[in-house]
C-alpha positions as CSV (number, residue, x, y, z in Angstrom):
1,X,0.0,0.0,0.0
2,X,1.6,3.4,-0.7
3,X,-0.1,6.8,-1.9
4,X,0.3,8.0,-5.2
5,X,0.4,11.2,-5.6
6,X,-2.0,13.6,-3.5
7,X,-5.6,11.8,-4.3
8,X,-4.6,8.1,-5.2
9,X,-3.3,4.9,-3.3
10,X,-3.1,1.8,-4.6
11,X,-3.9,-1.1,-2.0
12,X,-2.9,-4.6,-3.0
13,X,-4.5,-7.5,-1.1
14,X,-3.1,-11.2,-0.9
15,X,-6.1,-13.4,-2.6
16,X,-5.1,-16.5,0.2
17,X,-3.6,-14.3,3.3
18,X,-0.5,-15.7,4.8
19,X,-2.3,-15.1,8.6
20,X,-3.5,-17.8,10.1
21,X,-7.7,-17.8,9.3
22,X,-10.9,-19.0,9.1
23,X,-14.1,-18.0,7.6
24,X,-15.1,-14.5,9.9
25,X,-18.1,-13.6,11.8
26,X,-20.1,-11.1,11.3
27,X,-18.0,-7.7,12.0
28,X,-20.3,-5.5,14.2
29,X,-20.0,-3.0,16.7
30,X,-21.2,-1.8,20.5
31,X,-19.9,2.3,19.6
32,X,-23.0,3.9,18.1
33,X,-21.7,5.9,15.3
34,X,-19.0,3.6,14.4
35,X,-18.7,1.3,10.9
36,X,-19.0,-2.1,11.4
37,X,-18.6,-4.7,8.4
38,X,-22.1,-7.0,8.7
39,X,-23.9,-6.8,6.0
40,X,-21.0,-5.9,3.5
41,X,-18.9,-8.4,1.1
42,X,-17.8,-11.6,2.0
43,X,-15.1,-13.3,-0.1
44,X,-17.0,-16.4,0.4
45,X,-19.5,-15.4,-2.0
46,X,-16.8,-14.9,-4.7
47,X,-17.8,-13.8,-7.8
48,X,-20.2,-11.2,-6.9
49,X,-23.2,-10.1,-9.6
50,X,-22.0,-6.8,-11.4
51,X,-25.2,-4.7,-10.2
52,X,-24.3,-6.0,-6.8
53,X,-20.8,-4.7,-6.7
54,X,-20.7,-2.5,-8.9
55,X,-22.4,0.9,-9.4
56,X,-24.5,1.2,-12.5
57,X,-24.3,3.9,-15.1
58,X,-27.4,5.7,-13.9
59,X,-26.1,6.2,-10.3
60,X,-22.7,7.2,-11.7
61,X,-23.8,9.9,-13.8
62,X,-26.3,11.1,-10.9
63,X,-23.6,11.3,-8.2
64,X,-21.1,12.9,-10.6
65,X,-23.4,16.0,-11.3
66,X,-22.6,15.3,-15.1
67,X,-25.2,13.5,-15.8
68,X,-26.4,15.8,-19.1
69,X,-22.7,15.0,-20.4
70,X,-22.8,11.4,-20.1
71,X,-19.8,11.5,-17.4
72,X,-19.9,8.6,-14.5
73,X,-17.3,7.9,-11.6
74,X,-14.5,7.2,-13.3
75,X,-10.8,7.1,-11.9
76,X,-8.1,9.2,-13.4
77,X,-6.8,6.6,-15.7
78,X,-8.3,3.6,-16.8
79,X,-6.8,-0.2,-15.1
80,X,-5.7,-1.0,-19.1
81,X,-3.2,1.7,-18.3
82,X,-2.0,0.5,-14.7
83,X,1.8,0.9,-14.5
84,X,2.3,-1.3,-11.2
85,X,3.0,-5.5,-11.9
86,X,0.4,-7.2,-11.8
87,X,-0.3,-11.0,-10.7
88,X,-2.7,-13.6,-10.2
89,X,-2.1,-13.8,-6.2
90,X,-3.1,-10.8,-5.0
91,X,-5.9,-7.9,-6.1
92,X,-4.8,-4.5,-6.8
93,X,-7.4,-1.5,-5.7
94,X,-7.3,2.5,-6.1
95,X,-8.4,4.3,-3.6
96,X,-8.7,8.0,-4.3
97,X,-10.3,11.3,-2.8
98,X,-10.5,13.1,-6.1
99,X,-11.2,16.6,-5.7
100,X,-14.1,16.1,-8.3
101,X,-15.7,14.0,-6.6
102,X,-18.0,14.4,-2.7
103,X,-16.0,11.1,-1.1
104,X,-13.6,8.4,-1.9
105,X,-14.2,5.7,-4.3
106,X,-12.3,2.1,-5.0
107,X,-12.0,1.1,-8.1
108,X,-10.9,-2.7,-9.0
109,X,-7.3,-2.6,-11.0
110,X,-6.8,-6.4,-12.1
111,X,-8.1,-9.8,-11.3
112,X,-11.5,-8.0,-12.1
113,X,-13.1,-11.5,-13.5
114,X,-12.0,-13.0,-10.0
115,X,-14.3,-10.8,-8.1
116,X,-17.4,-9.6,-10.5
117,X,-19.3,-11.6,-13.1
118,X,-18.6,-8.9,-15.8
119,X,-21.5,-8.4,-18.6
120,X,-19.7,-7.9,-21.4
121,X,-19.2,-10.2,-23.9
122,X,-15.1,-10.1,-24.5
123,X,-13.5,-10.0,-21.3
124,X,-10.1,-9.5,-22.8
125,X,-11.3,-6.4,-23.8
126,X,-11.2,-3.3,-21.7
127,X,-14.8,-1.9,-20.8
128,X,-16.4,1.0,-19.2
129,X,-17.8,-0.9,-16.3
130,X,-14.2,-2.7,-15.8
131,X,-13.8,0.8,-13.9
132,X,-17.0,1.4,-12.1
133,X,-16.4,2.1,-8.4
134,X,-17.5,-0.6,-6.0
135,X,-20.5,-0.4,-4.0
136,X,-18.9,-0.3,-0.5
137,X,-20.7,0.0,2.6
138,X,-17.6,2.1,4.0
139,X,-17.6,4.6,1.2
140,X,-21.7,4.8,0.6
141,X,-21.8,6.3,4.2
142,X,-18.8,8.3,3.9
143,X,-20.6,11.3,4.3
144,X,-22.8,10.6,7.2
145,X,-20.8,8.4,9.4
146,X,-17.3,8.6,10.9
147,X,-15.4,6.5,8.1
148,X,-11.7,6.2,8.2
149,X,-9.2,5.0,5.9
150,X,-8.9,2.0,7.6
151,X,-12.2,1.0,7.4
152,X,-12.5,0.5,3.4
153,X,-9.1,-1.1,3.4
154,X,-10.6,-3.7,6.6
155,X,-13.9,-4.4,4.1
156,X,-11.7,-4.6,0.6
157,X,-9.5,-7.6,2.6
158,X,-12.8,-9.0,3.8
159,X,-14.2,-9.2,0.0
160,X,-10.9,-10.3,-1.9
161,X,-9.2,-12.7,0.5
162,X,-10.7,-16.4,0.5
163,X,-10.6,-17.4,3.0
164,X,-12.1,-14.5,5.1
165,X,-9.9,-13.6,8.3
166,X,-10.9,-12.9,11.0
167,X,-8.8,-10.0,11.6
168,X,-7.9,-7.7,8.8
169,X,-5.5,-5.8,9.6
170,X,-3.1,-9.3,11.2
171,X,0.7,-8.6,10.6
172,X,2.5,-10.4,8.5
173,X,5.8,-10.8,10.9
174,X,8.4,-12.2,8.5
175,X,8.0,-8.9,6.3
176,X,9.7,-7.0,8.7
177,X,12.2,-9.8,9.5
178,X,13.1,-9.8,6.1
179,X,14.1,-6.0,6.5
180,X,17.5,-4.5,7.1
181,X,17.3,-3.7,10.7
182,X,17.3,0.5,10.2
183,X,14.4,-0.1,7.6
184,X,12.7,-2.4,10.1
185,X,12.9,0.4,12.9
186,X,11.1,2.9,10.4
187,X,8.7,0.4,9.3
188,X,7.5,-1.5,13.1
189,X,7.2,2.4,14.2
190,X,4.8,3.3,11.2
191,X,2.8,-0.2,11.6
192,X,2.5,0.4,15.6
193,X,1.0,4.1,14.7
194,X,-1.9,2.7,12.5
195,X,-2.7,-0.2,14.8
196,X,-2.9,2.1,17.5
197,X,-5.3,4.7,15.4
198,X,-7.6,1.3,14.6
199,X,-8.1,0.4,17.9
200,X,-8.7,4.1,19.3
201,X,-11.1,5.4,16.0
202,X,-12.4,2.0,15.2
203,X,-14.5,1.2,17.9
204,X,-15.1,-1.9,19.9
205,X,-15.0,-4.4,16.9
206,X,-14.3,-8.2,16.6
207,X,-11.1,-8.4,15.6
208,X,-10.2,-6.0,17.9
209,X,-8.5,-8.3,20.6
210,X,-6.2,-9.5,17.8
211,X,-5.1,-6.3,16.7
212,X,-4.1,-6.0,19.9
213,X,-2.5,-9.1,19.8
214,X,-0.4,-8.3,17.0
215,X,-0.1,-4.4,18.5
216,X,1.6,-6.2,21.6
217,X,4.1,-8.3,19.2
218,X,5.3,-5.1,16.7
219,X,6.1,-2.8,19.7
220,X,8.1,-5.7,21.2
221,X,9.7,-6.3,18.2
222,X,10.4,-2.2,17.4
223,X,12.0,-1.7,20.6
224,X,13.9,-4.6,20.4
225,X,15.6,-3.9,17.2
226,X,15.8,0.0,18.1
227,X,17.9,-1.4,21.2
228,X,19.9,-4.0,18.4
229,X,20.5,-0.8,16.4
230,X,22.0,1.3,19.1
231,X,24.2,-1.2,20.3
232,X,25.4,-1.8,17.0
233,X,26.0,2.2,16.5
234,X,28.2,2.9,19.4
235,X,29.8,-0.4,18.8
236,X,31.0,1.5,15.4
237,X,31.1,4.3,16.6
238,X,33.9,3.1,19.1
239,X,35.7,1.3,16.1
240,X,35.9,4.4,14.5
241,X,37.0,6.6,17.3
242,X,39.8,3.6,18.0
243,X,41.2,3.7,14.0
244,X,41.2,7.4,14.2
245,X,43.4,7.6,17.4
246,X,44.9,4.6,16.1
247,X,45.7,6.5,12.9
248,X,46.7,10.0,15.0
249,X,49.3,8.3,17.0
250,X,50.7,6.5,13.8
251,X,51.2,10.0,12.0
252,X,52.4,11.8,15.5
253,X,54.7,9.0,15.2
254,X,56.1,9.5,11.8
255,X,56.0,13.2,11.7
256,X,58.7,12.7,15.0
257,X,60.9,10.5,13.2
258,X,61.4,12.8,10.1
259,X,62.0,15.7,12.8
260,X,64.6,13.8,14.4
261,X,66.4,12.8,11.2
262,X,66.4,15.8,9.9
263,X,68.2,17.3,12.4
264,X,71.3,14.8,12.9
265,X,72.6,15.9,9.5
266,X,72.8,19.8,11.1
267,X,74.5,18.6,14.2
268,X,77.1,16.7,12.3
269,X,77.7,19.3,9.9
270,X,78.0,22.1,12.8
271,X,80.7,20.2,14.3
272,X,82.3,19.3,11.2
273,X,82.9,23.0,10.7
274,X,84.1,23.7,13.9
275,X,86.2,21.5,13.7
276,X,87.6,23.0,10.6
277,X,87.5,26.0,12.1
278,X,89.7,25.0,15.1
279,X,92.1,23.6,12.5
280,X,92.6,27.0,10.8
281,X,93.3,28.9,14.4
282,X,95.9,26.2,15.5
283,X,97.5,25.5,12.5
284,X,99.8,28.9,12.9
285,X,101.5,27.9,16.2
């Protein structure tokens, strides 16, 4: 997941997650107010009808306020033109606030047969309603509920990934294992944030004792590598205070030999000469 731009981010979502799951209960909530899931997508159900997941031409055209110009919902670019890789495992969605438009939409980028029963006849060929937004609970009450981000990404994993988890927002651990251990700092630090901001703005959900869970795990893990990390910085940072004095002493040395030598050779040549000289006054008597 990363933004693009100022309106867009593209989301990618694992089609089998790598989190232990099983098939999840209904999602509700005891904060009035709050989103809760029941009632939305389940993967289970996988394909879905397009008039069930996707808006219709009418609605588009009546929500955009272009109606008279034959203009819908749709995103800046069509998913023909998507410039990320694309693969079989995993579902890519945009998710973007255009200006434009009153609230947020998601619209599907690839593995569009996998989730909608598309009407039109050629599926190889790129369609208008290939880039309708989806009907999602989370973005339909945008406007007259307290939505967050976090609450389309939770219902987009709960439609694309078969099987349903429970929780979906689990961390995948390894990820950040598999991370250079100043990236890892960065990264745990950012992950503990949003968990935090789900369980404080999300209300009293589910899944919420296993983001907890996992909340618990990524702080032990960030402070652990934070403590790896500055161990491992004063460690160099003696080795390098070591090879510089190592290096000043080596160069006070050398700069004292080549003061010594050079000044035998005057020495010796002062007595040399006085020597002489002596010669010169004595020779007489």
């Amino acid at each position: 997941m990363y933004m693009r731009g100022r309106e867009e981010m593209i989301c990618t979502v694992l089609n089998e997650p790598l989190t232990p799951t099983s098939a999840s209960p209904a999602m509700g909530t005891t904060s009035e107010g709050h989103f809760n899931f029941e009632s939305s997508f389940t993967s289970s159900d996988l394909p879905f009808e397009q008039k069930d997941l996707m808006m219709s031409s009418g609605t588009q055209r009546k929500l955009s306020g272009l109606g008279y110009m034959d203009v819908g919902l749709p995103p800046a670019s069509p998913s023909e033109r998507e410039i990320i890789p694309m693969t079989d495992d995993r579902t890519v969605f945009l998710i973007a606030g255009y200006a434009k438009y009153s609230c947020p939409y998601v619209w599907v980028r690839n593995n569009h047969e996998r989730l909608v029963k598309l009407k039109d006849g050629d599926s190889s060929k790129p369609s208008i309603s290939r880039d309708s937004p989806l009907k999602l609970k989370s973005t339909s009450h945008w406007n007259d509920k307290d939505i967050r981000i976090w609450d389309v990404l939770g219902e987009l994993v709960k439609l694309s990934s078969l099987p349903s988890p429970h929780n979906p927002f689990a961390v995948d651990l390894e990820y950040f294992t598999s991370l250079p251990v100043n990236e890892r700092i960065v990264a745990s630090a950012a992950m503990v944030h949003f968990l935090q901001c789900v369980l404080i703005y999300a209300g009293n959900k589910s899944y919420s004792g296993l983001v907890v869970d996992d909340l618990r795990e990524i702080t032990k893990h960030h402070f652990a590598d934070f403590q790896t990390y500055l161990l491992q910085s004063t460690s160099q940072q003696r080795e390098q205070d070591q090879a510089a004095s190592n290096q000043s002493y080596s160069y006070q040395q050398q700069q004292g030999m080549s003061s010594s030598a050079g000044a035998q050779p005057h020495q010796a040549g002062y007595s040399t000469g006085r020597t002489k000289l002596t010669q010169r006054v004595v020779a007489p008597y």
